[in-house]
DSSP file (Angstrom, degrees, kcal/mol; ACC not computed):
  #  RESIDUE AA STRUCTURE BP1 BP2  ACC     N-H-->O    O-->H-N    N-H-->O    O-->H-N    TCO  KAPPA ALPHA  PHI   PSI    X-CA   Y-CA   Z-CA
    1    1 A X              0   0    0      0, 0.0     2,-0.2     0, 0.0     3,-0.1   0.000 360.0 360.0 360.0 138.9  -14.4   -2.9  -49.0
    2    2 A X        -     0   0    0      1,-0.2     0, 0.0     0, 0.0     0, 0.0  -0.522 360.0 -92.2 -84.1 143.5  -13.4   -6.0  -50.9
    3    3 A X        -     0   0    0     -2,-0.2     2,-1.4     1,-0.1    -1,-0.2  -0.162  38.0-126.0 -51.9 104.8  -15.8   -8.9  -52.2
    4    4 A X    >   -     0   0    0      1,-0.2     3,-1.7    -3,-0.1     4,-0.3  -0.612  32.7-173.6 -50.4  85.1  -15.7  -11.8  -48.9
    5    5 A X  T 3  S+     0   0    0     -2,-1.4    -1,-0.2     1,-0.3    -2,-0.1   0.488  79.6  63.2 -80.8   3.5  -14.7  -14.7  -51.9
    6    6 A X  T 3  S+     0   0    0      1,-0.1    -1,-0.3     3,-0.0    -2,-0.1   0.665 104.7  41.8 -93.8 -11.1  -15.1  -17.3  -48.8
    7    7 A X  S <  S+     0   0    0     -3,-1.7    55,-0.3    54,-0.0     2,-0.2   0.414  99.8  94.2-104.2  15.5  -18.9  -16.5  -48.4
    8    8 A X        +     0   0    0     -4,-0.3     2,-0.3    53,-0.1    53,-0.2  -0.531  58.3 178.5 -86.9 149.8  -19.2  -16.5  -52.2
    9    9 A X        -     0   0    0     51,-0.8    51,-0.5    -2,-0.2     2,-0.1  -0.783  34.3-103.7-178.8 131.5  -20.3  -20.1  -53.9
   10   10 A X        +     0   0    0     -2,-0.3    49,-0.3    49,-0.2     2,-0.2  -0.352  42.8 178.1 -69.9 126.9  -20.9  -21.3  -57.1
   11   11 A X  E     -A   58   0A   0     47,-2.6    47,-1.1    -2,-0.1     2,-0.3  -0.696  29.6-142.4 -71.0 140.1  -24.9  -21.7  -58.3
   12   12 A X  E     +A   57   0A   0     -2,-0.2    15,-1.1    45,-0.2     2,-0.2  -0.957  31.5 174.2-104.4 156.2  -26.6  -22.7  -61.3
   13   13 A X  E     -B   26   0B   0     43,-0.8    43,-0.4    13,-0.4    13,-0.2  -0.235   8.9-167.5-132.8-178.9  -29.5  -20.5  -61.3
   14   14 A X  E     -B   25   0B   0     11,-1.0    11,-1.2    41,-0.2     2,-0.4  -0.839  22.5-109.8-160.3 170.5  -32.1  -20.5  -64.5
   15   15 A X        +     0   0    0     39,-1.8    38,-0.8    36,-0.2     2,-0.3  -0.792  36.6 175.6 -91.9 157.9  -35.1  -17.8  -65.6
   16   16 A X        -     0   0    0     -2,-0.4     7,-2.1    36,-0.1     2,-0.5  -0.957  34.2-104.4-144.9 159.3  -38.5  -18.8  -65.4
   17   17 A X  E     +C   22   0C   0     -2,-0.3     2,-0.5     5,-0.2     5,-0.2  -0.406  39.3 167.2 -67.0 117.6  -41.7  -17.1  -65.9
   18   18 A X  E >   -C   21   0C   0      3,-2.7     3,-2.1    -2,-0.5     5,-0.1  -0.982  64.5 -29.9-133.7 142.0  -44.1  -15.9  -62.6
   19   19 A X  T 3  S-     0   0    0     -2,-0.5    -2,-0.0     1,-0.2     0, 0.0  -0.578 123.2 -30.4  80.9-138.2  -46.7  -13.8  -63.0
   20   20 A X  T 3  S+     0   0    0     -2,-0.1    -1,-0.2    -3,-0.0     2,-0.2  -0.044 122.6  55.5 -98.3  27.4  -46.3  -11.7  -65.4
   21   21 A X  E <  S-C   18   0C   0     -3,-2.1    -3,-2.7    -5,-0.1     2,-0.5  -0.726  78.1 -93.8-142.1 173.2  -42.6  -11.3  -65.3
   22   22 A X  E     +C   17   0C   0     -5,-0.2    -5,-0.2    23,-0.2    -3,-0.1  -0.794  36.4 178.3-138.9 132.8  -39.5  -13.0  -65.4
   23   23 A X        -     0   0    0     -7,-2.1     2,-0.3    -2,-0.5    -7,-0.1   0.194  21.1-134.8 -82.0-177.7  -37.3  -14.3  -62.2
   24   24 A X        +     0   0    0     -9,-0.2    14,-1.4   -11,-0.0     2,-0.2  -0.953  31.5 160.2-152.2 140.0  -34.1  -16.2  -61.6
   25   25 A X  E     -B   14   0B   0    -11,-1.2   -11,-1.0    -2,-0.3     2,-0.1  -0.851  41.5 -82.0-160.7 171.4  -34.0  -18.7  -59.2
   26   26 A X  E     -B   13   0B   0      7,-0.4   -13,-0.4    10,-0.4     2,-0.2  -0.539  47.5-104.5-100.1 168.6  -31.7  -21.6  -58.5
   27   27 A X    >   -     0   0    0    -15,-1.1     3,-0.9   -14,-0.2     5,-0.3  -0.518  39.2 -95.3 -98.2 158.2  -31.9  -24.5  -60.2
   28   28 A X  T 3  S+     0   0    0     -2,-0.2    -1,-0.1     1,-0.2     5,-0.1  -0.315 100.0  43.9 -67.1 153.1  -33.6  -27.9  -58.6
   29   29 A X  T 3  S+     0   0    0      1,-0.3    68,-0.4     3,-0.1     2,-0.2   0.402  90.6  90.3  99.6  -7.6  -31.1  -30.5  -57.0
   30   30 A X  S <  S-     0   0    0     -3,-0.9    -1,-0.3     2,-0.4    70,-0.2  -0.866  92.3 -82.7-129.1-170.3  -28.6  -28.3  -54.8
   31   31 A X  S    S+     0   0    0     -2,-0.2    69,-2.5    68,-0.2     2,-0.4   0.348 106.3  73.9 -67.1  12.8  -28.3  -27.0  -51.5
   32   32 A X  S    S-     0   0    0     -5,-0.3    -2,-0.4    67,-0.3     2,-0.1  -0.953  86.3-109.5-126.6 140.7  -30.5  -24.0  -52.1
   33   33 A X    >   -     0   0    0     -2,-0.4     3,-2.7     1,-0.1    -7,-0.4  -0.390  19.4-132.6 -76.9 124.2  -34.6  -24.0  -52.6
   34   34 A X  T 3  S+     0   0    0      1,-0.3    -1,-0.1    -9,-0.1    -6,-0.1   0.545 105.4  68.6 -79.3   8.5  -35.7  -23.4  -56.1
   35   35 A X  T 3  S+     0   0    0    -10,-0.1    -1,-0.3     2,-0.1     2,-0.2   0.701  74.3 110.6 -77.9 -23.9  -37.9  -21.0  -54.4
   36   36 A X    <   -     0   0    0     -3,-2.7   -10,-0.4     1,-0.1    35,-0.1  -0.378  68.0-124.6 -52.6 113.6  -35.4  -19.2  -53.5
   37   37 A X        -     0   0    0     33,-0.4    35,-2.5    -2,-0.2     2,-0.3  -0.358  20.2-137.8 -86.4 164.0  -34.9  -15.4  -55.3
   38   38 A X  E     -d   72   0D   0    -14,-1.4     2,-0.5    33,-0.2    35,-0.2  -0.974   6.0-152.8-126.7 124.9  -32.0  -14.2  -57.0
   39   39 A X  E     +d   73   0D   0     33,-2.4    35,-1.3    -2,-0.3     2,-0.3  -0.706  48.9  71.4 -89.6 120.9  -30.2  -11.1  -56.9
   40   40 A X  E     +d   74   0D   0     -2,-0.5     4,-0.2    33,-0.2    35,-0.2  -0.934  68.6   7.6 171.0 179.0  -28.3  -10.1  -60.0
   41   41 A X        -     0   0    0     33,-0.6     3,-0.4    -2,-0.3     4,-0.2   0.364  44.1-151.6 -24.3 131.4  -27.7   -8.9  -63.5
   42   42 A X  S >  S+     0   0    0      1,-0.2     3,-3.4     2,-0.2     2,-0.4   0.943  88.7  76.7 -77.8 -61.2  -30.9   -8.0  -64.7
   43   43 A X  G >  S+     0   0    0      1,-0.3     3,-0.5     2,-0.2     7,-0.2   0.557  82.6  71.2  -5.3 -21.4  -29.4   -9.0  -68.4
   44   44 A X  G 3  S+     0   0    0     -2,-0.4    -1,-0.3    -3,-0.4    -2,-0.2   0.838  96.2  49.7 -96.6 -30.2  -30.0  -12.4  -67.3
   45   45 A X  G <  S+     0   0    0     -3,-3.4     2,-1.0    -4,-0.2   -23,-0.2   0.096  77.1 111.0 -81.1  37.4  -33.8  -12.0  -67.5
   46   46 A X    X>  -     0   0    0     -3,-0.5     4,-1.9    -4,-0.2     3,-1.1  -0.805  55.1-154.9-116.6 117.3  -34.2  -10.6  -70.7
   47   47 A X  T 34 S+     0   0    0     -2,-1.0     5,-0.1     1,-0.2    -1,-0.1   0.488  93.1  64.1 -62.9  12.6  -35.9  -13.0  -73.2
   48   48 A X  T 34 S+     0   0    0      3,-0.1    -1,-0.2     2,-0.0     3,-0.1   0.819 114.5  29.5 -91.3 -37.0  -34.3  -11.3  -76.1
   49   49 A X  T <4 S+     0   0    0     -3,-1.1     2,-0.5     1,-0.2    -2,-0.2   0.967 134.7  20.4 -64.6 -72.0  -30.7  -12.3  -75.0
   50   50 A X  S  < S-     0   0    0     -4,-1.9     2,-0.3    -7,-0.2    -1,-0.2  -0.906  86.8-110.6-123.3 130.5  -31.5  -15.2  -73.4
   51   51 A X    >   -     0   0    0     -2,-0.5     3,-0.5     1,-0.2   -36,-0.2  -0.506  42.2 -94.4 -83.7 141.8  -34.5  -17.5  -73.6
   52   52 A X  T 3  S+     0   0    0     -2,-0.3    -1,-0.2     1,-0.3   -36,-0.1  -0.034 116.7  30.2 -65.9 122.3  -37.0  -18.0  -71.0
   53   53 A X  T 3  S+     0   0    0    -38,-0.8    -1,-0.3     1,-0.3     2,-0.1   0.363  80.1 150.5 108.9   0.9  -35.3  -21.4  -69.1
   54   54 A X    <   -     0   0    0     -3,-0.5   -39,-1.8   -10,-0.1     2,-0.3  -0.461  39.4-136.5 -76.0 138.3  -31.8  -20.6  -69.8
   55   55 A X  E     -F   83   0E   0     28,-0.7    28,-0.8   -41,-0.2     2,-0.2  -0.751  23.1-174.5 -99.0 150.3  -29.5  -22.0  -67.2
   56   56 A X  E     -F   82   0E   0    -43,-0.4     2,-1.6    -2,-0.3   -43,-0.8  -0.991  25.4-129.8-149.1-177.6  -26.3  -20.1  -65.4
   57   57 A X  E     +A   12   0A   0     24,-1.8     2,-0.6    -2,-0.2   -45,-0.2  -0.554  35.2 177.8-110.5 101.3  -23.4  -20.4  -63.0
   58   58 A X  E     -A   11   0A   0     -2,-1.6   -47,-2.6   -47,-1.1     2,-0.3  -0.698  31.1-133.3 -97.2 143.8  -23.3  -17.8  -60.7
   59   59 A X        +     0   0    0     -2,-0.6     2,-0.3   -49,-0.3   -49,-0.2  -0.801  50.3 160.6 -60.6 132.8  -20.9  -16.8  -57.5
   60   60 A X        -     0   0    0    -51,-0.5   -51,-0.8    -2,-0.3     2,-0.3  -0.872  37.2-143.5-135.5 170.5  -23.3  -16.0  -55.1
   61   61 A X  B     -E   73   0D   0     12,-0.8    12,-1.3    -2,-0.3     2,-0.3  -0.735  25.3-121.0-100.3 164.6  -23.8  -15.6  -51.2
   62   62 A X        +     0   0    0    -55,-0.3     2,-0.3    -2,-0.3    10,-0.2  -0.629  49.3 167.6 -90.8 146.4  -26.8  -16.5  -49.1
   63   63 A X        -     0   0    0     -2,-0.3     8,-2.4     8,-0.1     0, 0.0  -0.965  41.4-152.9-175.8 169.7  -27.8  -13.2  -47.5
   64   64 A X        -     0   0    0     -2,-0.3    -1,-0.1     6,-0.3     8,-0.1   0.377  29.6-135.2-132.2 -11.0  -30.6  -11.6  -45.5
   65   65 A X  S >  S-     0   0    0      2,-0.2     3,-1.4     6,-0.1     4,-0.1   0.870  85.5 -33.7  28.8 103.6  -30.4   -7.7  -46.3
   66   66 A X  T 3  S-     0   0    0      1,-0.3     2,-1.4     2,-0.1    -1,-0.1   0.911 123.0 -45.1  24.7  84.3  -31.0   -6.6  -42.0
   67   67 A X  T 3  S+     0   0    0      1,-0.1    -1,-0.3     0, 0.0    -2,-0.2  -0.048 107.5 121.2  72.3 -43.5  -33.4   -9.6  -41.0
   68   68 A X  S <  S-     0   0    0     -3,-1.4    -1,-0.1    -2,-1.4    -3,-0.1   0.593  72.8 -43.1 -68.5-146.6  -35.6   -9.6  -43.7
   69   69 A X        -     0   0    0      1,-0.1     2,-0.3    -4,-0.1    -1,-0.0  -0.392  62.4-112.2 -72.6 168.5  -36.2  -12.9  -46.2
   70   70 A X        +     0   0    0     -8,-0.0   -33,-0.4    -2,-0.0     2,-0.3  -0.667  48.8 145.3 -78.1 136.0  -33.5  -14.7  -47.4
   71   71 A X        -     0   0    0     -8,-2.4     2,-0.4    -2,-0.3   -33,-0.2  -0.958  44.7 -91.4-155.7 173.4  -32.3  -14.8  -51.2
   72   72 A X  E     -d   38   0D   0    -35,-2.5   -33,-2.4    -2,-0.3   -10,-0.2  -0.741  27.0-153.0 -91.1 143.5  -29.0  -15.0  -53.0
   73   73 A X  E     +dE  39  61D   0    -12,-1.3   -12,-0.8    -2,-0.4     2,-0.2  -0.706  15.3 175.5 -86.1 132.9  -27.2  -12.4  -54.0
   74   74 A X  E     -d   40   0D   0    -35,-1.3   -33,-0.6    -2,-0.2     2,-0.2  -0.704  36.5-110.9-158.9  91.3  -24.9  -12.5  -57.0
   75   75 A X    >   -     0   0    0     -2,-0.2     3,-3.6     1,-0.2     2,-0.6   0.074  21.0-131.6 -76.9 143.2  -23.1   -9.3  -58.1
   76   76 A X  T 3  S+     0   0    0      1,-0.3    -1,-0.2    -2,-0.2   -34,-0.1   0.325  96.9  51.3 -28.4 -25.9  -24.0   -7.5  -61.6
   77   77 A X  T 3  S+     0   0    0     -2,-0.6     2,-0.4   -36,-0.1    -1,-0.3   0.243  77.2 113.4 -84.8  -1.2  -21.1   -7.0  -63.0
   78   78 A X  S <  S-     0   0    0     -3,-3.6     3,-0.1    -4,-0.1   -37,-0.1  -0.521  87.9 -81.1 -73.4 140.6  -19.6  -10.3  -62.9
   79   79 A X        -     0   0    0     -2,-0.4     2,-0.1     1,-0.1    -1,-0.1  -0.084  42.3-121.5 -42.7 134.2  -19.1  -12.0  -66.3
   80   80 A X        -     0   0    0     -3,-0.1     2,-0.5   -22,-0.1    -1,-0.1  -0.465  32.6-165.9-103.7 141.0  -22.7  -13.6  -67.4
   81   81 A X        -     0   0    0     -2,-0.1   -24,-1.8    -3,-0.1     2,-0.8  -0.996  11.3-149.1-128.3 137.8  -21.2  -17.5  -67.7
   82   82 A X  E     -F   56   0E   0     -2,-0.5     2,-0.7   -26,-0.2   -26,-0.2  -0.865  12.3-138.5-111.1 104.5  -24.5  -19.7  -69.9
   83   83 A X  E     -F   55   0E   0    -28,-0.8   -28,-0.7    -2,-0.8     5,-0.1  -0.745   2.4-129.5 -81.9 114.0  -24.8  -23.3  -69.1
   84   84 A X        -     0   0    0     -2,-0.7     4,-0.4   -30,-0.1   -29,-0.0   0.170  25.3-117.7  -9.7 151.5  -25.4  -26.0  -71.3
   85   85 A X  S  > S+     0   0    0      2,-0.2     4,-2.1     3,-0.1     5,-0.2   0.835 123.4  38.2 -89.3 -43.8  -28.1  -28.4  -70.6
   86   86 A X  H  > S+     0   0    0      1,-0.2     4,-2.4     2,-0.2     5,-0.1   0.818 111.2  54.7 -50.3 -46.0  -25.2  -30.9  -70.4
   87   87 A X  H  4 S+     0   0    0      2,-0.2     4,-0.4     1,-0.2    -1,-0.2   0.917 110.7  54.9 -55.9 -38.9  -23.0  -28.6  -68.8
   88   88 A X  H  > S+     0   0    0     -4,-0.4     4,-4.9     2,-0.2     3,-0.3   0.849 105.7  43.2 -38.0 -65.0  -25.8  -28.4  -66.4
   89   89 A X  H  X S+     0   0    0     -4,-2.1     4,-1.8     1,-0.3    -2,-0.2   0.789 107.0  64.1 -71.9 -32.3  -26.3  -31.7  -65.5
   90   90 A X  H  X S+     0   0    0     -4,-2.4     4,-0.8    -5,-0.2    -1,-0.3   0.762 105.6  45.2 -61.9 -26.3  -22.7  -32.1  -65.2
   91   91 A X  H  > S+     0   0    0     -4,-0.4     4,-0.6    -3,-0.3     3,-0.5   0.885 109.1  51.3-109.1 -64.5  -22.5  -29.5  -62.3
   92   92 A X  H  < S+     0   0    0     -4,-4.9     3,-0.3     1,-0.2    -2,-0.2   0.810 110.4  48.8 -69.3 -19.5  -25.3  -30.7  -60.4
   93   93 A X  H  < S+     0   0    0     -4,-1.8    -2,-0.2    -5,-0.1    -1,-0.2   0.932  98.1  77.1 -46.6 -47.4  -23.7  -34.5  -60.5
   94   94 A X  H  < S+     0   0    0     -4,-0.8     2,-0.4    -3,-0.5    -2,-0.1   0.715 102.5  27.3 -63.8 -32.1  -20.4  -32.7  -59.3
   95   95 A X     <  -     0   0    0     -4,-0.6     2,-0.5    -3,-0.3    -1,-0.1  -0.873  65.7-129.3-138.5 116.8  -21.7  -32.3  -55.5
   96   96 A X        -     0   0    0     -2,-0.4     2,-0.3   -66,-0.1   -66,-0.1  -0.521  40.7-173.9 -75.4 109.7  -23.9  -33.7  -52.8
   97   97 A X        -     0   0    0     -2,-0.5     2,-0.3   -68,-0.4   -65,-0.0  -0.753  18.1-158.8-105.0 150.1  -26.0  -31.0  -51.5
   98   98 A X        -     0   0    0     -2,-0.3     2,-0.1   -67,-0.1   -68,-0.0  -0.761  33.7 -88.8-102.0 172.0  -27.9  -30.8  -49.2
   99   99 A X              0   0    0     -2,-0.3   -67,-0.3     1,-0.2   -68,-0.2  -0.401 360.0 360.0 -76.2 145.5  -30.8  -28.1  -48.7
  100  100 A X              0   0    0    -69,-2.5   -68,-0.2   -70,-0.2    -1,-0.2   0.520 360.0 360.0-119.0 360.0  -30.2  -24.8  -46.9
């Protein structure tokens, strides 16, 4: 079955540390809760590639895996795209979100 690209929507995500580990989560300032987890290339949390805070632009959907909590989904093999701090800031100006 082919990829729904209308429930698909572009993020910026970044890693940060919890615990003793290290997450992906969206970044503050669009429609999604920076509480919110993120499912997807693990590659994007590894502090040897990328250092811990690094922002990126993911496709994801919102999704619920049968009831359970909510988090975004984003799949693993899509091309890993690294945002600029500018590049950043540019992207979250680009749209008025509100929270979901």
């Amino acid at each position: 079955m082919a990829r729904d690209i209308y429930a698909y929507r572009q993020v910026a995500v970044h890693s940060v540390q919890r615990g003793s580990g290290v997450e992906i989560h969206p970044v503050p300032g669009q429609a999604f809760s920076p509480e919110l987890a993120v499912q997807c290339s693990r590659k994007m949390s590894d502090t040897s590639l990328y250092p811990l805070g690094t922002c990126f632009l993911l496709d994801a959907k919102l999704t619920d895996r049968l009831g359970g909590t909510p988090y975004l989904y984003a799949w693993h093999g899509d091309d890993i795209k690294v945002l600029s701090a500018r590049e950043t800031k540019a992207f979250l100006a680009e749209f008025k979100r509100g929270r979901i």
